[in-house]
Wavefront OBJ file of the C-alpha trace (Angstrom):
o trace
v 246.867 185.425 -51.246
v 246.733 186.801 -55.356
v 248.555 189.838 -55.780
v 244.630 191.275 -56.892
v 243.631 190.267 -53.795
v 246.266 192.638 -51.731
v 246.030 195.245 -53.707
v 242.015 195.372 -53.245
v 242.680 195.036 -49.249
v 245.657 197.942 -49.347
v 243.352 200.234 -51.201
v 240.832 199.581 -49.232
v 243.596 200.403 -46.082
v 244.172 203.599 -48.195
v 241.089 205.089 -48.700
v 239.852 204.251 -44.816
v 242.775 206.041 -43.892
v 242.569 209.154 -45.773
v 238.472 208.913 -45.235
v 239.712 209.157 -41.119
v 242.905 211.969 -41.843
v 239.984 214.489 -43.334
v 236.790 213.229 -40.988
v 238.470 213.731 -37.304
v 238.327 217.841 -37.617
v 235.028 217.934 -39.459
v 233.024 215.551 -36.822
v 234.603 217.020 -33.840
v 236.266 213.378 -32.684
v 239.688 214.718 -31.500
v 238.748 218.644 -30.164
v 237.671 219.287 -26.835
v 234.021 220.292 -25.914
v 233.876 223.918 -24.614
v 233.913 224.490 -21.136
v 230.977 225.710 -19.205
v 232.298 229.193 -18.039
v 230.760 230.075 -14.275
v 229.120 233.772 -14.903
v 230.670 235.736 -11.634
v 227.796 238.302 -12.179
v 224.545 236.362 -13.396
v 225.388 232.868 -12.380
v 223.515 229.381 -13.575
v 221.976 228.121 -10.448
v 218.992 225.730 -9.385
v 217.465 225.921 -5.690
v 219.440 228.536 -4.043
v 219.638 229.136 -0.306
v 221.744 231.265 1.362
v 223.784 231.843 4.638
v 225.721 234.940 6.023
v 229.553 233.898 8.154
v 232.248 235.781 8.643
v 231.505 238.633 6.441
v 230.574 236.490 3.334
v 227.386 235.330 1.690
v 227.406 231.768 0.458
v 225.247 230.310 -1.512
v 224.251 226.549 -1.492
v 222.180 224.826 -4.249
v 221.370 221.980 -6.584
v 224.345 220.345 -8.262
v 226.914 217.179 -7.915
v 227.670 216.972 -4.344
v 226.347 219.627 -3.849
v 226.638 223.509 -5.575
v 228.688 226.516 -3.461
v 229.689 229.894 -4.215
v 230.428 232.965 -2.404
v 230.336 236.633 -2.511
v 231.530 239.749 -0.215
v 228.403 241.745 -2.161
v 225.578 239.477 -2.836
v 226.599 241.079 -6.548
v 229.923 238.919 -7.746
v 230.323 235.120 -7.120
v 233.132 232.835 -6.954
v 232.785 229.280 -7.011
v 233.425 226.822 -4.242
v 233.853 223.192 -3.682
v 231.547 220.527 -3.519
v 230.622 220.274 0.204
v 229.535 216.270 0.063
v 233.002 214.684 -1.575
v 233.075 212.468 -1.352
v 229.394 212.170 -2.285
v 227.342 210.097 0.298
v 227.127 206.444 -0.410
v 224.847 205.091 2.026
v 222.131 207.293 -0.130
v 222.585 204.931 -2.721
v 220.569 201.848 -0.864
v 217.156 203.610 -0.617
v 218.005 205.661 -3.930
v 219.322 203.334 -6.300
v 219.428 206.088 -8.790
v 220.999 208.630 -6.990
v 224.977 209.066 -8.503
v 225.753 212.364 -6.274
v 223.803 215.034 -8.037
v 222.361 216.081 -5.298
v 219.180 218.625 -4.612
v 217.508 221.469 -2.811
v 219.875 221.900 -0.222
v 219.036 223.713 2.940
v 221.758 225.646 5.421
v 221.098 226.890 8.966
v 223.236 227.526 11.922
v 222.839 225.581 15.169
v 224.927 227.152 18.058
v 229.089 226.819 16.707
v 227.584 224.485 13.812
v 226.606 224.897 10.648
v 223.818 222.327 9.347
v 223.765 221.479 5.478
v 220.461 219.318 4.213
v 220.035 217.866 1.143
v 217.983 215.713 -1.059
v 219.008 212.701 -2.776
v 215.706 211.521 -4.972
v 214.493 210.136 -8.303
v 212.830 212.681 -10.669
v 209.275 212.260 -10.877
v 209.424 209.675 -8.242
v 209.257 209.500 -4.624
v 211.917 207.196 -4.249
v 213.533 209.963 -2.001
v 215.494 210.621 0.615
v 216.752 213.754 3.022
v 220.164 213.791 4.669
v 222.396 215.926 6.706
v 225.928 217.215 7.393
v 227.855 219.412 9.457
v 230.738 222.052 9.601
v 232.400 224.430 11.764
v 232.728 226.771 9.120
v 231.988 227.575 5.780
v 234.741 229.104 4.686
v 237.389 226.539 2.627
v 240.414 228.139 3.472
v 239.619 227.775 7.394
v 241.107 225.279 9.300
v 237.897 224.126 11.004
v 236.903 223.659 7.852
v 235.857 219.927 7.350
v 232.018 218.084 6.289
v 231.160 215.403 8.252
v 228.098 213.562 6.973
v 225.371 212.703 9.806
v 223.259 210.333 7.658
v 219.647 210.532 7.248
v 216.771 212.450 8.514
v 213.836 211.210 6.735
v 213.281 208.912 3.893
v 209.977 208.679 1.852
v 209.078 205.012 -0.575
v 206.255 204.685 -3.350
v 203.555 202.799 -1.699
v 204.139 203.473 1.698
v 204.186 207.597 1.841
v 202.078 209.615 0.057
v 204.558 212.543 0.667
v 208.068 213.111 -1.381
v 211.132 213.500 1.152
v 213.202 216.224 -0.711
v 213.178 219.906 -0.473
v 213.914 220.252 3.397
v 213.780 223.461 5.176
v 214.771 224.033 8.564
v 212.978 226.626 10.809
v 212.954 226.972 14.900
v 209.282 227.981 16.711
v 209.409 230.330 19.215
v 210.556 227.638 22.232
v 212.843 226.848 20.667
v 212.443 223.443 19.082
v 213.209 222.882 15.334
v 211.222 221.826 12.777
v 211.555 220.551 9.004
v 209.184 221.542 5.712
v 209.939 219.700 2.969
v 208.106 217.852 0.053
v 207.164 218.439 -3.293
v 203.986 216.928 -5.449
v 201.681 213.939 -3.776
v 200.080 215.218 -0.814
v 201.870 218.364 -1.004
v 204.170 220.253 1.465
v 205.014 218.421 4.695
v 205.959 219.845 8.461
v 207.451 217.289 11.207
v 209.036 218.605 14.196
v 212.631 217.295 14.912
v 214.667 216.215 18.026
v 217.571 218.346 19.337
v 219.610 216.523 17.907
v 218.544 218.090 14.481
v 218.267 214.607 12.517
v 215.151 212.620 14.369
v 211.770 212.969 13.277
v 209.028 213.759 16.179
v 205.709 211.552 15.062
v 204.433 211.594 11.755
v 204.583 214.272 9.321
v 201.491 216.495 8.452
v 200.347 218.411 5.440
v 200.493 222.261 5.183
v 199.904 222.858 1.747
v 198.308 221.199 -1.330
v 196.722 222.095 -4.629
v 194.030 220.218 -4.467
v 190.949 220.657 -2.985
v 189.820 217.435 -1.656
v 191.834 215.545 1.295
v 190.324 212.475 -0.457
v 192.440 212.527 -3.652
v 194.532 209.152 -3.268
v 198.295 210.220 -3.280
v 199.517 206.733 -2.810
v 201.063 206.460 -6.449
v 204.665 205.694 -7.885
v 204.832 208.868 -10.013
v 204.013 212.088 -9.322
v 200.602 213.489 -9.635
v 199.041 217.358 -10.444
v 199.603 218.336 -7.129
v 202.464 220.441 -8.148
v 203.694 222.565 -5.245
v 207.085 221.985 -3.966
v 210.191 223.906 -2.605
v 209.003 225.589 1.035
v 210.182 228.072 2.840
v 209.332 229.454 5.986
v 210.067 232.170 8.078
v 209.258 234.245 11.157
v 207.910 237.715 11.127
v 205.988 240.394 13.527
v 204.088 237.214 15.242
v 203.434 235.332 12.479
v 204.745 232.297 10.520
v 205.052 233.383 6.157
v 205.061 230.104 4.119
v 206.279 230.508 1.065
v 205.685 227.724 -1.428
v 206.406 227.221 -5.154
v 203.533 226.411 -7.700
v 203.056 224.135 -11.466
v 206.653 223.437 -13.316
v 210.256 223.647 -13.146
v 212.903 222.333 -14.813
v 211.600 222.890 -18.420
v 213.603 225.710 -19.558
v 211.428 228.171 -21.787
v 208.285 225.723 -20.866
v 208.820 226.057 -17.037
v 205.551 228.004 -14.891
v 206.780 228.227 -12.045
v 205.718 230.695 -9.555
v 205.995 232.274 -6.172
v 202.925 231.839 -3.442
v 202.422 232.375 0.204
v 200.225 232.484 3.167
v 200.542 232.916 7.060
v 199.854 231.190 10.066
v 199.907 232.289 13.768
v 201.273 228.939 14.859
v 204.066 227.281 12.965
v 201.926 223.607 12.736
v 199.290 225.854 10.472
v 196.912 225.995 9.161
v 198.249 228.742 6.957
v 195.763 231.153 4.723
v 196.407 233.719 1.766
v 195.489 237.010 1.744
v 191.908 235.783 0.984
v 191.729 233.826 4.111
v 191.867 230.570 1.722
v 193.442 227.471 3.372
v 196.476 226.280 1.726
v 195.944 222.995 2.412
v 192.508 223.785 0.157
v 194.856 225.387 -2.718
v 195.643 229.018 -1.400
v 197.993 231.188 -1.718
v 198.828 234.566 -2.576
v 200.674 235.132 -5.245
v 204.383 236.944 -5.218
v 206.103 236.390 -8.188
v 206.120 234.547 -11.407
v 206.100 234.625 -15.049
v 206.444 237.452 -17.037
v 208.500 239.604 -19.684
v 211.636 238.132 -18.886
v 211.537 235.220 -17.043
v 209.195 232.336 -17.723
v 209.061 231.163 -14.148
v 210.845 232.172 -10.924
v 210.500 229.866 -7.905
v 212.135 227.573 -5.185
v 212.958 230.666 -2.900
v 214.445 231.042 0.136
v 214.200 234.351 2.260
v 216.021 236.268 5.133
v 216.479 238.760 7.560
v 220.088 239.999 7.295
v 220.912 242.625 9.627
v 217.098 243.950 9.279
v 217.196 243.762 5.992
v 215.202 240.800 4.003
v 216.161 239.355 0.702
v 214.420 237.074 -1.368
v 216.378 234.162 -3.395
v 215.211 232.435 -6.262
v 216.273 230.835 -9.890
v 214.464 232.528 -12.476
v 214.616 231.143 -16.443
v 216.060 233.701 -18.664
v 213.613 233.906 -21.346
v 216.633 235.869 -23.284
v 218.761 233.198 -22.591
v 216.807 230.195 -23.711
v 215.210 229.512 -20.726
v 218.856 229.033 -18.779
v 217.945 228.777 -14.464
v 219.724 231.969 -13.199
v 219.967 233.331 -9.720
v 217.466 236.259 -8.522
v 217.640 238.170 -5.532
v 215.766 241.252 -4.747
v 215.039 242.739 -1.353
v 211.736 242.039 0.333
v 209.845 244.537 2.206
v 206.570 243.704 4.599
v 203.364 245.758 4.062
v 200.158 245.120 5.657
v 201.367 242.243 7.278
v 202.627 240.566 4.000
v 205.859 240.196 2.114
v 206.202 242.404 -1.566
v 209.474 242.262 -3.683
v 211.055 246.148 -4.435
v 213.770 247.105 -6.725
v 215.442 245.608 -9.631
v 217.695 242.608 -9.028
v 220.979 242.839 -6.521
v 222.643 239.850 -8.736
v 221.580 240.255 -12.612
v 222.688 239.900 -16.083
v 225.085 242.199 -17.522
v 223.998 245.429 -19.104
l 1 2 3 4 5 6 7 8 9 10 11 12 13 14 15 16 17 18 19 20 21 22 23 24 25 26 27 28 29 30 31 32 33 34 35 36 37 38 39 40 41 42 43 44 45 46 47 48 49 50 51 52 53 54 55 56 57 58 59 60 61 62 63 64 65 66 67 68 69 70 71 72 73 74 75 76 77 78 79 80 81 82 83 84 85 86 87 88 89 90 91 92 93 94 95 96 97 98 99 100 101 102 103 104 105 106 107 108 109 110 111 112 113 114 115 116 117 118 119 120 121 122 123 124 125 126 127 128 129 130 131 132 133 134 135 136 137 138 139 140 141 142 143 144 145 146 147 148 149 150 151 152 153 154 155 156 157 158 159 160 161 162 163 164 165 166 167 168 169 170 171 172 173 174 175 176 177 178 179 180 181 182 183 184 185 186 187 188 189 190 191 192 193 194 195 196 197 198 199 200 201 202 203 204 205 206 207 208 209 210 211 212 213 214 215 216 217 218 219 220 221 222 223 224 225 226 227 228 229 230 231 232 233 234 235 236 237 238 239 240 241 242 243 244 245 246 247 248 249 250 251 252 253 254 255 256 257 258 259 260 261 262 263 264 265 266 267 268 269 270 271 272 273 274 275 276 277 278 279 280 281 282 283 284 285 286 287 288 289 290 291 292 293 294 295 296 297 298 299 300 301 302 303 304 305 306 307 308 309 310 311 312 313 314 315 316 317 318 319 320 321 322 323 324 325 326 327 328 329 330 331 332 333 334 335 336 337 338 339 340 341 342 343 344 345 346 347 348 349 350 351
């Protein structure tokens, strides 16, 4: 090689070098990205339910494995541990896409058990499917301590059900027997009644809710339609079954509408009507909550009767924090036979 020729290639070595030295700080190559820091008082959360054990609330929702967190006051929170790790595999055979983050958990106790379902889907897609697991307690530090994954409970594929399986909700009837609400979009919200062994389906599922007005509409599609009602919720009250049901958008930030309906039924198969005596399998439902000053949608509740008190659970979109999914609760009164929210927020942002 000519003596030009090196020193052409070790300038060339030079300049790459020093280009590199003075480059790595400005385009952020070697620093770490900042941490996410969890917000004790006004914590990030998507699809929150709750359960009461041993003199702590815990809170289960949408996340990788599952989201937990727990509080002695309903108004600080402390992070817990995934409850599915490892994450279940066998979801990933009729969800190819699924990778662990997992949705719209549901938590109920069933004698000395505790019953955790989730959702492992494909957005926009019902390519969907619901699963279970158990525990003794919920409470890491216990002993008894341990998830042990039960498998699944329902399972919903494009073409063949015109009915999304995620969203699950677990609620008993008065004899007794248990039954699940789940689904979101297609043919709307969807009630089966379940074995006693919590996991089995009893005959087909059947629709309790829709947007639409016309039974007719042909849900059998790959991607979701404009039936957009999702996330229910039901629960038992002075004779009558509330279901409470979310309507239009999540997930959108500063874009999302959602909002906060529900209606009533007598008999926990339906039908269920709104205040106006409108089906909701015809598009009823009496409104809530919803948009407004400071939150540009609140929705996928979840609601309970603690110690004769009720409380009402939701992620809300901070309008004054760019839209950012943040937990609500409020306490829920009954009037006239139907729910109303009172008082500001029990969990809020800082003042």
């Amino acid at each position: 090689m000519k003596h030009a020729e090196i020193m052409i290639r070790l300038k060339s070595i030079f300049w790459a070098t020093l280009f590199l030295a003075f480059s790595l700080p400005v385009f952020g190559a070697m620093p770490k990205r900042p941490v996410h820091r969890f917000d004790s008082v006004y914590p990030d959360v998507h699809d929150p339910v709750m359960a009461f054990d041993d003199g702590k609330y815990y809170i289960f929702s949408t996340g990788m494995g599952v989201g937990m967190m727990s509080s002695s006051d309903l108004k600080t929170w402390k992070p817990g541990p995934a409850p599915l790790d490892p994450i279940p595999s066998w979801a990933m055979k009729p969800v190819p896409a699924y990778k662990g983050h997992t949705w719209a958990p549901d938590i109920i106790k069933v004698g000395d058990d505790w019953y955790l379902y989730y959702s492992c889907s494909t957005f926009g897609k019902n390519i969907s499917v619901i699963g279970v697991a158990t525990n003794k307690s919920l409470d890491p530090d216990s002993p008894d301590y341990k998830w042990v994954d039960l498998g699944q409970v329902i399972r919903s594929v494009p073409g063949e059900n015109d009915w999304n399986a995620i969203d699950p909700n677990i609620i008993f009837d008065e004899k007794g027997n248990p039954w699940m609400t789940f689904g979101s979009f297609w043919d709307g919200i969807q009630l089966v009644r379940l074995e006693k062994d919590m996991k089995t389906p009893v005959g087909q599922p059947q629709t309790i809710s829709r947007r639409m007005k016309s039974a007719d509409t042909p849900y059998l599609q790959e991607k979701a339609n404009d039936n957009a009602v999702e996330a229910p919720f039901i629960v038992h009250h002075d004779g009558y079954y509330y279901l409470f049901v979310s309507f239009d958008y999540c997930c959108k930030g500063l874009d999302s509408t959602y909002r906060t309906v529900v209606g009533r039924s007598k008999d926990i198969a339906g039908p269920y009507v709104d205040k106006e005596g409108e089906a909701m399998t015809e598009g009823g439902g009496s409104p809530l909550v919803g948009p407004g000053d400071r939150y540009a949608g609140i929705g996928h509740c979840s609601v309970y009767d603690l110690g004769g008190k009720w409380y009402f659970l939701a992620h809300a979109y901070d309008k004054s924090l760019r839209g950012a999914s943040k937990l609500y609760v409020r306490e829920l009164h009954w009037k006239d036979g139907w729910p109303e929210l009172t008082g500001e927020q029990i969990c809020g942002p800082r003042r």
